[in-house]
KOLKOLZA-315269 format. One line per field, with one value per residue: x, y negated, z of N, C-alpha, C in turn. Coordinates in steps of 0.001 Angstrom, whole numbers. Atoms other than C-alpha are relative to their C-alpha. Example, Ala and Ser with C-alpha at 12.3 -4.5 7.8 and 13.67 -1.06 7.14 Angstrom:
BEGIN
n.c1	(890:-820)
n.c2	(1190:1190)
n.c3	(0:-60)
ca.c1	(12300:13670)
ca.c2	(4500:1060)
ca.c3	(7800:7140)
c.c1	(900:-770)
c.c2	(-1200:-1090)
c.c3	(0:730)
END
This chain:
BEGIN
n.c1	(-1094:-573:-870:-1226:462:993:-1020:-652:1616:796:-1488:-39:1316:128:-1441:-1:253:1090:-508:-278:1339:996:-397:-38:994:374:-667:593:1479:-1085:-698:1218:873:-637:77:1351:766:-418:227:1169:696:-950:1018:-315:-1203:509:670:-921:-438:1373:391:-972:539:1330:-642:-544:759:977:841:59:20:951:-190:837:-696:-248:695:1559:1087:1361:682:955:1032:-579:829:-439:-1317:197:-1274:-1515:-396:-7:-1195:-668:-129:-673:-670:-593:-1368:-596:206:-55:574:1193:-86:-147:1140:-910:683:113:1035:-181:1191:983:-495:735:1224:915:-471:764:-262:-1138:283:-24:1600:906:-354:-32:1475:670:-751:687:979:672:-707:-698:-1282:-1253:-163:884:-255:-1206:-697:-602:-999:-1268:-1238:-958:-867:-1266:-1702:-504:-527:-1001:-94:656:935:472:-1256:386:-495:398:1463:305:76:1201:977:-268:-291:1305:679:-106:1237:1733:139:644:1322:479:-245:1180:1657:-17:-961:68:-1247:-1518:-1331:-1362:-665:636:-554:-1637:557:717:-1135:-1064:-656:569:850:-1559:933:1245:-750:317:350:-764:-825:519:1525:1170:-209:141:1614:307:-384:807:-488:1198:727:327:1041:-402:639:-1589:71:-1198:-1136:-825:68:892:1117:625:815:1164:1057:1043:626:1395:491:739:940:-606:201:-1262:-1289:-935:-797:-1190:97:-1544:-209:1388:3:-670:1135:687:-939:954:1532:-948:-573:1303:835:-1364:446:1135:1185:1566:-238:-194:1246:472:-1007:-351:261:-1183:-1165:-1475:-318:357:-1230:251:1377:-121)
n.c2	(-521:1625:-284:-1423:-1342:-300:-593:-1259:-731:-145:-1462:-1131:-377:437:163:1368:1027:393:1469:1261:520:345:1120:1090:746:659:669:1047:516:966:1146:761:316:1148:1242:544:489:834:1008:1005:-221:-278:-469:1012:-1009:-1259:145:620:-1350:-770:480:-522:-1437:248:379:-1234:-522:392:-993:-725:495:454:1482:853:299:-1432:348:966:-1022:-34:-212:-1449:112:-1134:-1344:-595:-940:-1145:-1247:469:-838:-1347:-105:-46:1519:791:702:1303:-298:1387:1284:16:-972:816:612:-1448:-513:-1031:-714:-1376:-196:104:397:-685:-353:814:-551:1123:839:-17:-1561:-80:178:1693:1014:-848:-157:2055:106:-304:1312:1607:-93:-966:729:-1141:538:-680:-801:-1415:-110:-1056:1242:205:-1086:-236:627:-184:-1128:14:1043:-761:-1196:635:1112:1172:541:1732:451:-614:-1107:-867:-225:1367:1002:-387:325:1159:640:144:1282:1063:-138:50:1554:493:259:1551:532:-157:283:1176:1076:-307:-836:1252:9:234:1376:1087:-612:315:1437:569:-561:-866:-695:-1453:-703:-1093:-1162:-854:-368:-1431:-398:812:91:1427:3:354:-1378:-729:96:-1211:-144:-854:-364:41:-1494:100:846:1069:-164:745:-1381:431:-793:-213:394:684:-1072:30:684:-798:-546:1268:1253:-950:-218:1675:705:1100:123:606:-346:179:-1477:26:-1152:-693:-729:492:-1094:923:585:1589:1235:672:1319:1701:224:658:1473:1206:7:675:262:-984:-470:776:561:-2051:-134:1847:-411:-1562:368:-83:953:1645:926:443:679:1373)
n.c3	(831:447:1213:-153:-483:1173:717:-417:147:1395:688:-525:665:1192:179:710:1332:-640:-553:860:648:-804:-660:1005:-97:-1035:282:1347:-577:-608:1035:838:-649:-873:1409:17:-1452:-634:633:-159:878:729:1126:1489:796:127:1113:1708:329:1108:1144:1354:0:908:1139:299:418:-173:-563:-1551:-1463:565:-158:-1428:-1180:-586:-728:279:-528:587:-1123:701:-731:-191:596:1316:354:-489:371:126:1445:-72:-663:1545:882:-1332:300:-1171:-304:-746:-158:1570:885:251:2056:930:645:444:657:-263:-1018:-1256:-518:-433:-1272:-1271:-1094:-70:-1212:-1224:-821:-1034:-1434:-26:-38:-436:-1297:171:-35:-1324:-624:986:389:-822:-680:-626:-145:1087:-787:917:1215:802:423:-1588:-400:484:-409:-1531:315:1215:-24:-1001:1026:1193:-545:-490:703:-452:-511:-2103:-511:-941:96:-543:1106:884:-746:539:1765:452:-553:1052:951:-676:400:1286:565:-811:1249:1627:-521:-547:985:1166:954:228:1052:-585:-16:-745:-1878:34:-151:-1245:-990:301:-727:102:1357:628:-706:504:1637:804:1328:633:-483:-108:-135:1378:644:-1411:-17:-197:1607:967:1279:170:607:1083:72:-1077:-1137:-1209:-1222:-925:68:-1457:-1307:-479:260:-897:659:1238:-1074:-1232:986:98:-1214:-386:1118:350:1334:803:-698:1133:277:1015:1019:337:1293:838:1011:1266:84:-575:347:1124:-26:45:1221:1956:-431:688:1200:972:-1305:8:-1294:-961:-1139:-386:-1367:-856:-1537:-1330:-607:102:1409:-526:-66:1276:259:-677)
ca.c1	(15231:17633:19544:22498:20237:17635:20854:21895:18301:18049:22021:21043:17763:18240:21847:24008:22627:19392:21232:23271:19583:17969:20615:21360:17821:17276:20516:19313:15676:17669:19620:16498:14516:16933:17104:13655:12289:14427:14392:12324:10569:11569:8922:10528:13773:11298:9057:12228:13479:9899:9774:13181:11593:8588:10929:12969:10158:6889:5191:5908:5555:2602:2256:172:2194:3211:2002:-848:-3196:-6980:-9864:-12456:-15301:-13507:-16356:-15107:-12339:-13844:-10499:-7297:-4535:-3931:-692:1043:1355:3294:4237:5208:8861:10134:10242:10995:8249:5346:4326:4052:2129:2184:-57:-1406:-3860:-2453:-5712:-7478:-5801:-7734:-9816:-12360:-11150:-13909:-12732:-9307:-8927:-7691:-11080:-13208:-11334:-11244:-15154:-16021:-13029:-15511:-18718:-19593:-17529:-15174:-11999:-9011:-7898:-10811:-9933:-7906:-5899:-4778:-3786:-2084:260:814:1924:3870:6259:6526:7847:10004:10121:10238:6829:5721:8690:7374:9660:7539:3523:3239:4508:2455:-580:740:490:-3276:-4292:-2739:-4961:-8218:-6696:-6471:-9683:-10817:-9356:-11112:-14309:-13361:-11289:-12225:-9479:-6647:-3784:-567:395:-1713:-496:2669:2088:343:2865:5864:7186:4205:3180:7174:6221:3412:5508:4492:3886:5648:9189:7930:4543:3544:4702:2490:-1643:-3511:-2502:-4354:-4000:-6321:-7924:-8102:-11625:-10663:-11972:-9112:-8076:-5635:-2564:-75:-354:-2439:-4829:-5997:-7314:-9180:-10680:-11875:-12439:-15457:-16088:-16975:-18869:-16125:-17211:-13829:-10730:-7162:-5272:-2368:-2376:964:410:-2376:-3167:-1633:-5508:-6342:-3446:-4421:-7411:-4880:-3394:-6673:-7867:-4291:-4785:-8069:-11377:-13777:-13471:-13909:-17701:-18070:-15240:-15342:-16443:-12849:-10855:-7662:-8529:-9236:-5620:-6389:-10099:-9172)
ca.c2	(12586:9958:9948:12514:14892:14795:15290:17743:19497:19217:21127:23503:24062:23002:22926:19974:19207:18781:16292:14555:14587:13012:10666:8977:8196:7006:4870:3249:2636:745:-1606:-2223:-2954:-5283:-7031:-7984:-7895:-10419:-12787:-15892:-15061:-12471:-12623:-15185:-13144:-9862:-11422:-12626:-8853:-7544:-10281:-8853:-5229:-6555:-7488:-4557:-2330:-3465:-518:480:-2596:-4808:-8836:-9626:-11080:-7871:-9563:-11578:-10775:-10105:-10167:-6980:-5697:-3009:-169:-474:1460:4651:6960:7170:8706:12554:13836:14523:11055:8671:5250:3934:4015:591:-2892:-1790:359:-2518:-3607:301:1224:4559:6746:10463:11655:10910:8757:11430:12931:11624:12167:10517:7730:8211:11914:11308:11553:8018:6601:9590:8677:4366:5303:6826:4379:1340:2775:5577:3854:6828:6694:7084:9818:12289:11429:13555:10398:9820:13822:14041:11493:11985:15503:14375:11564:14580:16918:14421:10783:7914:7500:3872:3172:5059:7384:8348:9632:6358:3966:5828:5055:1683:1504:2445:-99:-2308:-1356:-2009:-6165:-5995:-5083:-7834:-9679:-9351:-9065:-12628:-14507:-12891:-10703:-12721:-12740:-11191:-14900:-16605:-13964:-14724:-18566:-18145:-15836:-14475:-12438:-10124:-9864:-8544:-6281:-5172:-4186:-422:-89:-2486:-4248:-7761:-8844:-10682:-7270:-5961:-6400:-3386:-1617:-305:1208:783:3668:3855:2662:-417:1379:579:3649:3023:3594:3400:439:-1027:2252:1264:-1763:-671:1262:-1611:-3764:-645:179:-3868:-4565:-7058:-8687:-9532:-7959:-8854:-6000:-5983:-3646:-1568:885:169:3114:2082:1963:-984:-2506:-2289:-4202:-7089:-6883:-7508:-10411:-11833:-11569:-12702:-13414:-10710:-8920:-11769:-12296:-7921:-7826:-12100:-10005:-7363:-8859:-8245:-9999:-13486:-14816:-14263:-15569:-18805)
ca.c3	(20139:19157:15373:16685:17703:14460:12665:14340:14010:10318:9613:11862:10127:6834:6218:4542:1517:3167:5494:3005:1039:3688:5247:1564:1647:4768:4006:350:2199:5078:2589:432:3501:5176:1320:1323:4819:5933:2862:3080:-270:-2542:-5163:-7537:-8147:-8231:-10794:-13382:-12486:-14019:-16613:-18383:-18008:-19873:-22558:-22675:-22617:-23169:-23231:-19585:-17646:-17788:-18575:-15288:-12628:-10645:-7433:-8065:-5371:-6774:-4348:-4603:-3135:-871:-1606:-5087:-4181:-3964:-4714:-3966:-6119:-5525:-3732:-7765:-8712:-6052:-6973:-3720:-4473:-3382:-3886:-8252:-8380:-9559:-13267:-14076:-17008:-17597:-19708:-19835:-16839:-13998:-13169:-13087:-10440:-7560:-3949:-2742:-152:2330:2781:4444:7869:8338:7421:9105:12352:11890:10946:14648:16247:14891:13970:16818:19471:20175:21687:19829:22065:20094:16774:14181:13224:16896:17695:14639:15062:18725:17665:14837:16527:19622:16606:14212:15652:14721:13367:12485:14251:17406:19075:21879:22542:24692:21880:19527:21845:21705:18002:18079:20550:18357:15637:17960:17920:14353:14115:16523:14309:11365:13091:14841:12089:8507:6210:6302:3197:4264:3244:5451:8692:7760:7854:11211:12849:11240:13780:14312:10589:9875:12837:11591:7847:7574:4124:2750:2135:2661:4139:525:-1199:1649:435:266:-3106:-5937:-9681:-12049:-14063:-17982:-17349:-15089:-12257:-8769:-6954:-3846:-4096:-738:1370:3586:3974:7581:6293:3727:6458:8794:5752:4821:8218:8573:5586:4812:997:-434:415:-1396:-3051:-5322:-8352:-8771:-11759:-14638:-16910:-20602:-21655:-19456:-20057:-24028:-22873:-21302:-24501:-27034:-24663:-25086:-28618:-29652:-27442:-28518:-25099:-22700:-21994:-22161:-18994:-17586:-14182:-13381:-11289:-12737:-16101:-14178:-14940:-18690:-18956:-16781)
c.c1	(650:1105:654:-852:-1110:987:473:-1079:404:1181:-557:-1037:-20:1336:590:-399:-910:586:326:-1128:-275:456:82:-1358:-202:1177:-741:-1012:248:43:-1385:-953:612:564:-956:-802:530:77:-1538:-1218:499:-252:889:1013:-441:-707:854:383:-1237:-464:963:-737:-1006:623:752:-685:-1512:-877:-457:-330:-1375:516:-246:1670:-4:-330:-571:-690:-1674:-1060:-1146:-343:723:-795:46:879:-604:804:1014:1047:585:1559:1247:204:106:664:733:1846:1115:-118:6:-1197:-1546:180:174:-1055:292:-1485:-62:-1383:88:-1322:-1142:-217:118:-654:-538:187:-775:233:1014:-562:389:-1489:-1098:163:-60:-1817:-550:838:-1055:-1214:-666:1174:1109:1114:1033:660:-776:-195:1050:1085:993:876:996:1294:658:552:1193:1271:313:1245:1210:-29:1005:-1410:-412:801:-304:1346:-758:-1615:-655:317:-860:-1689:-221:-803:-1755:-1065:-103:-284:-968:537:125:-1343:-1018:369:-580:-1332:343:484:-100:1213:629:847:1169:994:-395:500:1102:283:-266:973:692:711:-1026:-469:1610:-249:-651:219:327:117:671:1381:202:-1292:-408:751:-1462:-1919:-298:132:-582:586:-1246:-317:-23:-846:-324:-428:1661:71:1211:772:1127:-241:-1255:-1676:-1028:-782:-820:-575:-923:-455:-1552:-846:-750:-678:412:-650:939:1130:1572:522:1112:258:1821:-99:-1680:271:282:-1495:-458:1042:179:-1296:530:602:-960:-411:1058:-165:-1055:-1295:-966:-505:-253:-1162:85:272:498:-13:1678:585:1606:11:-346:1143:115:-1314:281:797)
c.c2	(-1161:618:1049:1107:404:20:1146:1115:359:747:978:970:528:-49:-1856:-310:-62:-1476:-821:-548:-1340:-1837:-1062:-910:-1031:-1737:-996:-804:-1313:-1085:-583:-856:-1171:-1176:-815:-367:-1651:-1403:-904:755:656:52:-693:1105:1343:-208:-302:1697:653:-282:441:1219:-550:-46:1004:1217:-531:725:804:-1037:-1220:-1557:-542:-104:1433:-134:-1288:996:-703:112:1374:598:1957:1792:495:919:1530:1528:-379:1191:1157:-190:134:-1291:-1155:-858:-1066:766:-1613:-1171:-21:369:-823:37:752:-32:998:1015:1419:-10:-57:-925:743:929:-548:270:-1082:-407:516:1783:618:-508:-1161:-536:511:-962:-1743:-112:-129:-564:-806:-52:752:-522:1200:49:927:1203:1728:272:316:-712:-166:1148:510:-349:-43:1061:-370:-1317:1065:840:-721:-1707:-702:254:-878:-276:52:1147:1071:110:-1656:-953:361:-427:-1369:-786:13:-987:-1174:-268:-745:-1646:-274:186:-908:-894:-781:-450:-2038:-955:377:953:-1056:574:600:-1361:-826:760:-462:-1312:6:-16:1278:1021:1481:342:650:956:786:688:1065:463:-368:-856:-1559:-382:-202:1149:1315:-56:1363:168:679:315:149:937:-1120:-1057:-1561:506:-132:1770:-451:592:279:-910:-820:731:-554:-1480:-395:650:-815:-484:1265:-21:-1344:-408:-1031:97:161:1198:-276:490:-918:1019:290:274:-618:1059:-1016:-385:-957:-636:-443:-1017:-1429:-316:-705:-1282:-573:-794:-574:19:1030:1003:-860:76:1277:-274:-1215:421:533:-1016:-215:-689:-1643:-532:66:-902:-1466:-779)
c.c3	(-751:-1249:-159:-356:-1382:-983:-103:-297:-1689:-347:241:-946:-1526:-693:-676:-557:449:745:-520:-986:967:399:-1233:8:883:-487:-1062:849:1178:-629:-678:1162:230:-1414:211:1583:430:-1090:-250:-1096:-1061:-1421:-1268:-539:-301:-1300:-1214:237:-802:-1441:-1066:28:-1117:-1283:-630:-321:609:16:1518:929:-673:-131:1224:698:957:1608:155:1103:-755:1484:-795:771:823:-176:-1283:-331:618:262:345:-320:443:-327:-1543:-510:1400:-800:792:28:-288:-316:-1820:-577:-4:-1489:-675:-1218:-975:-921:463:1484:1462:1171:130:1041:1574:1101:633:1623:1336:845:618:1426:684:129:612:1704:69:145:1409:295:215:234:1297:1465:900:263:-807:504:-944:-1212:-467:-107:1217:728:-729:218:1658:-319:-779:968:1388:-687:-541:403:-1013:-1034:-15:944:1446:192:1399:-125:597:-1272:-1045:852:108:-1007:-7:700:-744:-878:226:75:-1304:-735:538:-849:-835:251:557:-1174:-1793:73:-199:-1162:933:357:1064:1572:-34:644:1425:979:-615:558:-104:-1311:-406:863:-565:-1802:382:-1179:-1115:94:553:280:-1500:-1074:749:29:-218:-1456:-577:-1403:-880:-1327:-1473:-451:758:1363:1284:1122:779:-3:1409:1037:209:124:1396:194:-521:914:928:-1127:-362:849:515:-433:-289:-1371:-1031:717:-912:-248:-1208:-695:-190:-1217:-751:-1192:-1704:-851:504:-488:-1783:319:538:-990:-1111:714:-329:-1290:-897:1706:-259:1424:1128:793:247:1824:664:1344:830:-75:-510:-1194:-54:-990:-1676:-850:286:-621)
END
């Protein structure tokens, strides 16, 4: 089904304002993509855009560098953040810090079907063919196409082979940096930009709870799955949102040292300890 015709689908269905919903989006998402994808590096002009925010309001956006990647022991991430609270909304939406309970609004990582189906992929040597992960999405790009920028059951079939060498990969060469794929081979790590609008925008992403604890937030889920499934040690994430309680706690270390030896261990308070 090619553009016309999933146009034509969604009037019929859904009428215009559904369409003109849909297509503006698609449009903005477009433009933003082809901002960032294609620029060498977009971080510098992203980080002075976060550093006036900080200034303007300092309550909402944090001090940390908004991509700093942290390394962290991927079993730490035992959650990830419940369908009510979505902060993957584009290349602006980093250096949140937002208050109230939205961190508590959570499910427990290991119980999506992503990681059930990556588990037996990996672990029980089962072909992708008999996992949930695999019939969903062949259904779904049959139904609504493009998925992962498949249009057909064959390119989707494609896509999961192409999984099984990134997990060769890993197993052969460690967890690589988006920076360092990039570095190796630019072509297939922009390729491989699912999740994100720039590979180094593009580490696996987390948010970190009241209590500093890291729950995942949007990209880089199938990752996080091999990196478990492997018994990788390290893995490198990039924190989006930070509950306004932790981010009081980047605030008192700023401030004075009484806090330092307690929390010298989390990850995310390196770049103030050091």
């Amino acid at each position: 089904m090619n553009t016309v015709q999933r146009a034509l689908q969604i009037l019929q269905t859904d009428g215009v304002k559904v369409l003109t919903q849909k297509s503006a989006h698609k449009l903005k998402d477009k433009i933003i993509t082809n901002m960032f994808t294609y620029a060498n590096n977009p971080i510098p002009l992203l980080q002075r855009y976060y550093s006036t925010c900080r200034l303007l309001f300092p309550d909402r956006y944090t001090d940390a560098d908004p991509f700093k990647v942290i390394y962290v022991d991927p079993h730490d991430i035992r959650f990830e953040q419940g369908l009510q609270y979505n902060t993957r909304d584009g290349p602006t939406g980093w250096a949140r810090v937002v208050e109230g309970d939205w961190d508590k609004n959570k499910i427990r990582f290991d119980d999506c079907f992503k990681y059930k189906s990556i588990y037996r992929r990996y672990k029980e040597k089962v072909p992708w063919e008999k996992t949930e992960y695999y019939q969903r999405y062949v259904e779904k790009v049959k139904t609504d196409p493009p998925v992962y920028g498949c249009e057909s059951p064959n390119e989707m079939k494609a896509r999961f082979q192409h999984l099984d060498d990134i997990y060769e990969s890993i197993q052969e060469n460690g967890f690589k940096t988006q920076k360092q794929l990039l570095a190796k081979n630019p072509d297939l790590t922009q390729r491989d930009l699912n999740d994100g609008y720039h590979p180094l925008m593009n580490e696996i992403t987390v948010n970190i709870t009241r209590n500093g604890n890291l729950i995942y937030s949007c990209s880089g889920r199938n990752r996080l799955c091999m990196a478990k499934v492997s018994d990788v040690d390290k893995v490198p994430v990039q924190v989006r949102t930070r509950h306004k309680s932790w981010q009081e706690v980047r605030e008192n270390i700023l401030s004075s040292r009484n806090d330092r030896k307690r929390i010298s261990d989390h990850p995310d308070l390196q770049d103030l300890i050091h």
